[in-house]
DOBADREN-70655 format. One record per residue (C-alpha): residue in three letters; x, z, y; residue number from 1. Coordinates in steps of 0.1 Angstrom, whole numbers, always signed. Each point is the difference from the previous one (the first is absolute). Layout:
residues N
+------+-------+-------+-------+-------+
| baro |    px |    pz |    py | nutor |
+------+-------+-------+-------+-------+
|  Ala |     X |     Z |     Y |   NUM |
...
+------+-------+-------+-------+-------+
END
This chain:
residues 306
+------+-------+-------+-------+-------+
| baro |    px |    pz |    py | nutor |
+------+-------+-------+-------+-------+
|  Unk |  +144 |  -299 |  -299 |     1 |
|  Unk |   +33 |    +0 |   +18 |     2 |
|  Unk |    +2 |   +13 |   +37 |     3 |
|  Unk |    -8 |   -19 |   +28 |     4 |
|  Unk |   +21 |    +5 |   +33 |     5 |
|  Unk |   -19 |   +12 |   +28 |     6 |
|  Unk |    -8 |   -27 |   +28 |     7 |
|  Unk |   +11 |    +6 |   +37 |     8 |
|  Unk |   -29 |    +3 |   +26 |     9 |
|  Unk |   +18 |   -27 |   +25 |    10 |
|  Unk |   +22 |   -21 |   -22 |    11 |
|  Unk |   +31 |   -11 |   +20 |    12 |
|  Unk |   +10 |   -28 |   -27 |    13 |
|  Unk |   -18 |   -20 |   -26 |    14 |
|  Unk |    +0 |   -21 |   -31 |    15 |
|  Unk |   -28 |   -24 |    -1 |    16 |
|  Unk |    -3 |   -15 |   -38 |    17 |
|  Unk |   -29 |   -28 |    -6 |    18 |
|  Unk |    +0 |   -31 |   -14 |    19 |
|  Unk |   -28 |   -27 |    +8 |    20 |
|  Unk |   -17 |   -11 |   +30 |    21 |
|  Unk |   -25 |   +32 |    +7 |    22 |
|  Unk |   +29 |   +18 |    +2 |    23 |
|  Unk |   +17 |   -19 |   +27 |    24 |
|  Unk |   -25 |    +8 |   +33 |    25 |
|  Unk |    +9 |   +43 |   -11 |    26 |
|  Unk |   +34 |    -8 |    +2 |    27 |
|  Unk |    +0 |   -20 |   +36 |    28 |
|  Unk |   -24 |   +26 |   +14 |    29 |
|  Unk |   +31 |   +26 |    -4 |    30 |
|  Unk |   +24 |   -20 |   +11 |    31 |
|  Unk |   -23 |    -6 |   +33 |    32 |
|  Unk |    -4 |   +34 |    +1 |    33 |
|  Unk |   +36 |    +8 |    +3 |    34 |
|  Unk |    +5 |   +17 |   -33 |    35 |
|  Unk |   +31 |    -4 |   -13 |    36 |
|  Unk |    +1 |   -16 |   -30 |    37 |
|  Unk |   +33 |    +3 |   -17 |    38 |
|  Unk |    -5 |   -18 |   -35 |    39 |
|  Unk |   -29 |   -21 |   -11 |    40 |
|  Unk |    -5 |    -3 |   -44 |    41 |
|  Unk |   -17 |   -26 |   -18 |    42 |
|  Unk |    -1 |   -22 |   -28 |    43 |
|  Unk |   +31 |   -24 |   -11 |    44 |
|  Unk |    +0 |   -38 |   +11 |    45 |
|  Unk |   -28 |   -12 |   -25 |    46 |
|  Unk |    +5 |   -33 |   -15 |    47 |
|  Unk |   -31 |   -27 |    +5 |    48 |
|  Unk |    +2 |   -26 |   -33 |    49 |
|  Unk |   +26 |    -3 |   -22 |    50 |
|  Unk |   +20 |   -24 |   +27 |    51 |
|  Unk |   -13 |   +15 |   +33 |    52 |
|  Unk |   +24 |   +21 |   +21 |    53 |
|  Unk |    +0 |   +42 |    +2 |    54 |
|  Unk |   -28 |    +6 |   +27 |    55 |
|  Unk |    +3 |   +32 |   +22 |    56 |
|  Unk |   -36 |   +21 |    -3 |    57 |
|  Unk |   -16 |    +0 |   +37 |    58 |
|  Unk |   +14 |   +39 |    +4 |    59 |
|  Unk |   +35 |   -16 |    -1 |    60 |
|  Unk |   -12 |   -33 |   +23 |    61 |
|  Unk |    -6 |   +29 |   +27 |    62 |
|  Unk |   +25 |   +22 |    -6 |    63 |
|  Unk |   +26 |   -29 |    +4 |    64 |
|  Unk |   -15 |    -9 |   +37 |    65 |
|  Unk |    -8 |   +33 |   +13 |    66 |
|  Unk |   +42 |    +5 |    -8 |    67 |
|  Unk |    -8 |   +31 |   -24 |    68 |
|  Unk |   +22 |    +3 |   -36 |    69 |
|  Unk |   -17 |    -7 |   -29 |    70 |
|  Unk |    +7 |    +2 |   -32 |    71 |
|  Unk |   -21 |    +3 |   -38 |    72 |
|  Unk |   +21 |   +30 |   -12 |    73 |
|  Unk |   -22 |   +34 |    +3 |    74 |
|  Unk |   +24 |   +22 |    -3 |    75 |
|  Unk |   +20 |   -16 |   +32 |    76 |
|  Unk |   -24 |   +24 |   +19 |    77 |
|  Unk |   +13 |   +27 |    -7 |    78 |
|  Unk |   +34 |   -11 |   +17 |    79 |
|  Unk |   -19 |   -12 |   +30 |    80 |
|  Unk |    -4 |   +31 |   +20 |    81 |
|  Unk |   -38 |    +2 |    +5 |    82 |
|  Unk |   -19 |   +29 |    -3 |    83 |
|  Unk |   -33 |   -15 |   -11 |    84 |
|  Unk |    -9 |   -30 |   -21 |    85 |
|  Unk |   -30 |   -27 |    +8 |    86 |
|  Unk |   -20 |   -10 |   -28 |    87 |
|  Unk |   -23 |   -32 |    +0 |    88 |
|  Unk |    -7 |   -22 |   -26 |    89 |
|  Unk |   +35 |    +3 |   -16 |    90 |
|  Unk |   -10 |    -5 |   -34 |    91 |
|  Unk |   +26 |   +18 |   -21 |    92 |
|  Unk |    +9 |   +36 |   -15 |    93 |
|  Unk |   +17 |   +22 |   +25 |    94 |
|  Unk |   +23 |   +25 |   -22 |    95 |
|  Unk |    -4 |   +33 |    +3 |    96 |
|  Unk |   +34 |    +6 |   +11 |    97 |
|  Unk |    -5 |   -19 |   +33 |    98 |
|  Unk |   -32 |   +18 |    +4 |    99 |
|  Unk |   +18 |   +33 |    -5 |   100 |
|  Unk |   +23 |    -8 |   +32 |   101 |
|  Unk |   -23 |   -21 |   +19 |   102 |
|  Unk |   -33 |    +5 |   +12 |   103 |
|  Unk |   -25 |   -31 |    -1 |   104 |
|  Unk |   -35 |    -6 |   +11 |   105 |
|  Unk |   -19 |   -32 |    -9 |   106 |
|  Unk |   -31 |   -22 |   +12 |   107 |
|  Unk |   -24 |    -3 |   -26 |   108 |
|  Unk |   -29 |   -21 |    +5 |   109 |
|  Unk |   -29 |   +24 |   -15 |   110 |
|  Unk |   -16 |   +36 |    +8 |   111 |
|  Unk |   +19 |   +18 |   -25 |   112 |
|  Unk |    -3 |   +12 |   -31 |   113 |
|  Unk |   -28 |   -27 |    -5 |   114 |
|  Unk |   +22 |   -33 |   -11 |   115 |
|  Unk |   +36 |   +12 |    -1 |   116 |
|  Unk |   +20 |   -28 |   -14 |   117 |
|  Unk |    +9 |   -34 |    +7 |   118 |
|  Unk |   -30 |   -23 |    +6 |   119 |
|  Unk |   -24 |   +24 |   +20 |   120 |
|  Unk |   -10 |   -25 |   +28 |   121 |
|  Unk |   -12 |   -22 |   -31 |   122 |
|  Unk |   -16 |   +29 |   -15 |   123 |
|  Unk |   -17 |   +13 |   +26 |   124 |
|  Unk |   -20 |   -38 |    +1 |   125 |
|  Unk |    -3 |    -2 |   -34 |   126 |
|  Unk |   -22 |   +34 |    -4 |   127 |
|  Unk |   -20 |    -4 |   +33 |   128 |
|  Unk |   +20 |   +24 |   +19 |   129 |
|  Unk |   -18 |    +3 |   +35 |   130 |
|  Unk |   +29 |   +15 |   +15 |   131 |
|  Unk |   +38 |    +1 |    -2 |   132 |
|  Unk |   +25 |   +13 |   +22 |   133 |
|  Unk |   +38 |    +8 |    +3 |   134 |
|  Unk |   +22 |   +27 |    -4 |   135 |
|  Unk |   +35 |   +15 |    +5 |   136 |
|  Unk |   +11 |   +23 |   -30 |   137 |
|  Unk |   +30 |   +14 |    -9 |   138 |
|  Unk |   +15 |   -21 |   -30 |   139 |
|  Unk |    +2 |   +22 |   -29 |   140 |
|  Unk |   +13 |    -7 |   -38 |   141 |
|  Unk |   -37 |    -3 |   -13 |   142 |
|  Unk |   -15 |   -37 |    +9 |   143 |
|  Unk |   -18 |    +8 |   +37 |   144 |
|  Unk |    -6 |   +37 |    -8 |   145 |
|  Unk |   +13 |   +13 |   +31 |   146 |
|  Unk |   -17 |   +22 |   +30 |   147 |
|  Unk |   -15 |   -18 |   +31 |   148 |
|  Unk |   +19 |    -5 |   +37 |   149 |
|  Unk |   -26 |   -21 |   +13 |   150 |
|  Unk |   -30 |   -20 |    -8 |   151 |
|  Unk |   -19 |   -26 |   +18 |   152 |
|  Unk |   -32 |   -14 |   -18 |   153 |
|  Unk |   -16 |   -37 |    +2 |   154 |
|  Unk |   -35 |   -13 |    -7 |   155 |
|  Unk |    +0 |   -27 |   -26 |   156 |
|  Unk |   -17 |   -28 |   +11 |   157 |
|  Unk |   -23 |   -22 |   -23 |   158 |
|  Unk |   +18 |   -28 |    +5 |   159 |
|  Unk |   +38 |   +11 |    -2 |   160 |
|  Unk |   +21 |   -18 |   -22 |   161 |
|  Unk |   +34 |   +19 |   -14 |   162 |
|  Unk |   +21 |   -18 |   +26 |   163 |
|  Unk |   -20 |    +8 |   +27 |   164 |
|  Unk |    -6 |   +36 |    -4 |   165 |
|  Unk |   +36 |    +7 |   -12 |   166 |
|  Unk |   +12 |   -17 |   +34 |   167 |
|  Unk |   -27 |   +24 |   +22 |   168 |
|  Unk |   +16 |   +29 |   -22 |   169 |
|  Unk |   +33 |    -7 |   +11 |   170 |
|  Unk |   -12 |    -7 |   +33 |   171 |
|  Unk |   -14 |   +38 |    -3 |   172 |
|  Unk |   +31 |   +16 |   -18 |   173 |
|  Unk |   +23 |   -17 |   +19 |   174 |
|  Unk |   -16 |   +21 |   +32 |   175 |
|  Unk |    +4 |   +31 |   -19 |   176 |
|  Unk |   +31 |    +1 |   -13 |   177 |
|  Unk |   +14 |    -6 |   +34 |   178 |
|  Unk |   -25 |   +26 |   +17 |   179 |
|  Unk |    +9 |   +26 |   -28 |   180 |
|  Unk |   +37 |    -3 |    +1 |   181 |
|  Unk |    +3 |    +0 |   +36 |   182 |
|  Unk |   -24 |   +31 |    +8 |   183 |
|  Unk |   +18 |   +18 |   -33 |   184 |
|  Unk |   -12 |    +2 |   -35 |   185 |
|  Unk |   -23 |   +26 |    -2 |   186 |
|  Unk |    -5 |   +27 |   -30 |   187 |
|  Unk |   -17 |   -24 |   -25 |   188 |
|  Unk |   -30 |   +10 |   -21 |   189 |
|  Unk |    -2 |    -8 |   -40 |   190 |
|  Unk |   -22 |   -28 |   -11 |   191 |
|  Unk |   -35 |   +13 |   -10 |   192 |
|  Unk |   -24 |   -14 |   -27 |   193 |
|  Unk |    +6 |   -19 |   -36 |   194 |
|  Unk |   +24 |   -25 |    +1 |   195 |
|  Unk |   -11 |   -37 |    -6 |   196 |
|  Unk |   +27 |   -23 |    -9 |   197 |
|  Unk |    +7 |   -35 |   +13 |   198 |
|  Unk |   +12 |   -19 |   -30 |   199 |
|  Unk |   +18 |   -38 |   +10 |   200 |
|  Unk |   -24 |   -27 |    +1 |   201 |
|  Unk |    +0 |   -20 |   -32 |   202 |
|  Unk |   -13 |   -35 |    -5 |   203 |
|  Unk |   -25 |   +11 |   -25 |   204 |
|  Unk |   -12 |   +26 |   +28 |   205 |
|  Unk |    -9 |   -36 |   +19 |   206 |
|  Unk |   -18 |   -15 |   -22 |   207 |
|  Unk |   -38 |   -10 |    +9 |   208 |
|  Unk |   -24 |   +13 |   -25 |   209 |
|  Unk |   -33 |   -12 |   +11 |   210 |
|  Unk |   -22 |   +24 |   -19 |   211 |
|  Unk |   +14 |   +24 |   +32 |   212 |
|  Unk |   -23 |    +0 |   +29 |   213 |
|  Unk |   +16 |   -22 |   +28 |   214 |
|  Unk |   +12 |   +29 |   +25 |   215 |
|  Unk |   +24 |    +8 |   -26 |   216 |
|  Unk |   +10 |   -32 |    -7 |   217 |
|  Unk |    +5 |    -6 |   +42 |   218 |
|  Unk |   +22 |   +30 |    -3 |   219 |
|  Unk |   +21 |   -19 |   -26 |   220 |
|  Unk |    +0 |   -27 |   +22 |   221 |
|  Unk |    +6 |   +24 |   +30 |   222 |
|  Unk |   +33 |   +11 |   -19 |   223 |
|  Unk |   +13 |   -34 |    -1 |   224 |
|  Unk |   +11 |   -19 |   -32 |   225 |
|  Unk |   -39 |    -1 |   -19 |   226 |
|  Unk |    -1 |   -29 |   -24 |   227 |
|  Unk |   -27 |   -11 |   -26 |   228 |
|  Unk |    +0 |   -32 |   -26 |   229 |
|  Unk |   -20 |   -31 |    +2 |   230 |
|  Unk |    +6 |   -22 |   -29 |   231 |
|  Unk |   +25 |   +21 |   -17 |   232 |
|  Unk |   +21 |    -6 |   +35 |   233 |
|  Unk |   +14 |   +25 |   +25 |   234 |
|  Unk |   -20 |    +1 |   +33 |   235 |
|  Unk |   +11 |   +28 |   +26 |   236 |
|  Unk |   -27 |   +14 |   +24 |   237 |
|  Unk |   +14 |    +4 |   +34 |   238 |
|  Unk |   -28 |    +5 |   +23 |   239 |
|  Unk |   -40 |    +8 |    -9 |   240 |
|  Unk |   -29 |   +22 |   +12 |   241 |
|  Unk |   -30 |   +21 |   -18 |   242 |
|  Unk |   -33 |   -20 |    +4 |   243 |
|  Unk |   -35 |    +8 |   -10 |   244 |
|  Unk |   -11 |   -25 |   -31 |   245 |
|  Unk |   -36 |    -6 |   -14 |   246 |
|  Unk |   -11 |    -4 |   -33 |   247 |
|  Unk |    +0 |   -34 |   -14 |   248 |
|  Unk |   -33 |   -14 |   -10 |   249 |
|  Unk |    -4 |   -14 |   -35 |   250 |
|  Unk |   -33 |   -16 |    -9 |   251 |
|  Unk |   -26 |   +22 |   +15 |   252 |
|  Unk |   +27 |   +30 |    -6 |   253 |
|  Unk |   +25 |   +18 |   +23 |   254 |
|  Unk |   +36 |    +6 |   -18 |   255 |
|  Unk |   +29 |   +16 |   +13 |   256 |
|  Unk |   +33 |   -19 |    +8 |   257 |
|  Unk |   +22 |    +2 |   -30 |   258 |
|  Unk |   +37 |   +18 |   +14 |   259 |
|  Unk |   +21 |   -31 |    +9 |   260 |
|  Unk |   -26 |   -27 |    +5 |   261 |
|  Unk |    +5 |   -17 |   +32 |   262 |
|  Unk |   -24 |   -11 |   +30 |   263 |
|  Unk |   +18 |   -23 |   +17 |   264 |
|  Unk |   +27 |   +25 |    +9 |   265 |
|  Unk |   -16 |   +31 |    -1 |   266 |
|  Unk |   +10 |   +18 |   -39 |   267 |
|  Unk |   -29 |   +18 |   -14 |   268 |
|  Unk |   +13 |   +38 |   -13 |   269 |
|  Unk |    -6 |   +33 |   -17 |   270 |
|  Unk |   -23 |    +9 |   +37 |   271 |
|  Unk |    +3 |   -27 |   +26 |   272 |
|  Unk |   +16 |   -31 |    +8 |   273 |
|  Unk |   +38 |    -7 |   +14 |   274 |
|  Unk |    -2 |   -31 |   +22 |   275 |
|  Unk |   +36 |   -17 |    -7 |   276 |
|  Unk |   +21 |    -9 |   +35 |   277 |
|  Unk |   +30 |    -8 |    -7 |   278 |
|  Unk |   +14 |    -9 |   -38 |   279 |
|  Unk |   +33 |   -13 |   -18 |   280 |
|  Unk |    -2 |   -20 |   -30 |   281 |
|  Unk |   +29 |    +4 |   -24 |   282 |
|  Unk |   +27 |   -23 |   +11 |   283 |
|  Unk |   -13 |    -6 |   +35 |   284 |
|  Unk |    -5 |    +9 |   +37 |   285 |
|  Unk |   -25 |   +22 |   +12 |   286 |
|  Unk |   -33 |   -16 |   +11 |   287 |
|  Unk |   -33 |    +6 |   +16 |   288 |
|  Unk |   -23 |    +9 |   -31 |   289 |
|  Unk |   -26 |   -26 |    +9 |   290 |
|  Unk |   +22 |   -26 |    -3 |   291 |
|  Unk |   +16 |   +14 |   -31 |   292 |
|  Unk |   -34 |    +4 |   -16 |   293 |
|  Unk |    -6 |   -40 |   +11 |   294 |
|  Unk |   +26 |    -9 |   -15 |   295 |
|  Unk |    +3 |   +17 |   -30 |   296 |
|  Unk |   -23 |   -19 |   -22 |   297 |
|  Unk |   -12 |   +29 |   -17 |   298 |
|  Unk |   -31 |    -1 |   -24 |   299 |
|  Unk |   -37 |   +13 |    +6 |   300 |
|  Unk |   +10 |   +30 |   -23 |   301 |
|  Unk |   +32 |    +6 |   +15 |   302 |
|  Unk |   +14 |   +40 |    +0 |   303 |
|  Unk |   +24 |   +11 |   +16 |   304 |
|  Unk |   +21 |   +31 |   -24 |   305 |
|  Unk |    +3 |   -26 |   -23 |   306 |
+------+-------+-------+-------+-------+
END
């Protein structure tokens, strides 16, 4: 590992590098604050469609009205006389020789070590995290590995869904970046426990197998982007909620729901039911689950997973 240039405790210039929309509040809280930001990184125009014109990322939308220079090349920063670099969502490699003349420190939305990587709000949901939280590190060559300036932890509500906890955790790092950096950066402490790591979200990671009891299917859900079949046909799962279900009585005997059977709305699983709110058939709008399930003309034997 390559050295790492010591941070100032009261930066008197900074870089800010970030890319989408999360990182935006960070970046108008310093400038509020009166920090002086000299430079501000992020990605390259990114082209919507083959025909659609370049589109700025929200970082650069900001930039350009608070009046700060921006520009996608990293190593502009180290022509841009700041003496600390700000880290939040930036979502590329930061070479080692920038690091070596630059000190950073970056927002990362997880008590470290546990999910270092890129997708740890979704993580955190998808394991039945109870609690999350924020903290300031020191950017380091390893992915996330470095030592602690600050923390701040959150509670993770039953009912959060990525969006919304990811906005209250910018909400909350937002607060101590601003805090940390204008009282000085204290001495910071190394991470502590075995690593966990927050792989990106893939669509197979979404899918709804409904031999899994229905609280980790909500969490799916919770994540955003769940989807199941019906029909051999795409059908994404954008709102639902973990009910109690009975047996079914056959004859004079009591069977279990088979996983994907449906009452009306409510999807029989592994342990439970998930009660359908909100749904999208392929190739259409979303709609109300009741009046997709009206509509849909589907058979007395109907499953959804198929």
């Amino acid at each position: 590992m390559g050295l790492v240039a010591p941070p100032p405790v009261h930066p008197t210039r900074v870089a800010f590098l970030g890319t989408p929309e999360l990182s935006v509040p960070p970046l108008r809280a310093l400038v509020s604050a009166g920090f002086d930001v000299g430079l501000v990184i992020t990605r390259a125009d990114k082209r919507r469609g083959r025909r659609g014109e370049p589109t700025p990322s929200p970082v650069k939308e900001a930039a350009l009205e608070l009046g700060l220079p921006v520009t996608s090349d990293v190593d502009a920063v180290l022509d841009a006389g700041a003496d600390l670099g700000v880290v939040v969502a930036f979502g590329r490699l930061i070479g080692p020789h920038v690091l070596a003349e630059l000190p950073m420190v970056n927002l990362h939305f997880s008590l470290l070590p546990r999910w270092r990587g890129a997708a740890p709000v979704e993580r955190a949901l998808l394991a039945g995290d109870r609690e999350t939280g924020v903290d300031l590190m020191a950017v380091e060559e390893g992915m996330d590995t470095g030592p602690i300036y600050g923390r701040r932890r959150l509670e993770i509500d039953p009912t959060d869904t990525a969006d919304h906890l990811r906005d209250r955790l910018v909400d909350l790092g937002t607060d101590l970046l601003v805090e940390t950096l204008r009282t000085g950066l204290p001495e910071p402490v190394p991470q502590q426990g075995e690593p966990t790591y927050a792989d990106k979200v893939e669509r197979d990671d979404l899918a709804l197998d409904w031999k899994r009891p229905a609280d980790e299917l909500h969490r799916i859900v919770r994540v955003g982007g769940a989807w199941t079949t019906v029909d051999g046909r795409l059908l994404k799962v954008h709102e639902a909620v973990p009910v109690e279900i009975g047996p079914v009585e056959a004859g004079s005997a009591s069977t279990d729901r088979e996983p994907g059977t449906l009452d009306g709305t409510v999807v029989a699983t592994g342990r439970g039911g998930l009660a359908l709110r909100t749904v999208q058939p392929e190739g259409r709008a979303r709609i109300d689950a009741a009046a997709w399930r009206n509509g849909a003309r589907l058979g007395p034997d109907a499953r959804l997973g198929t």
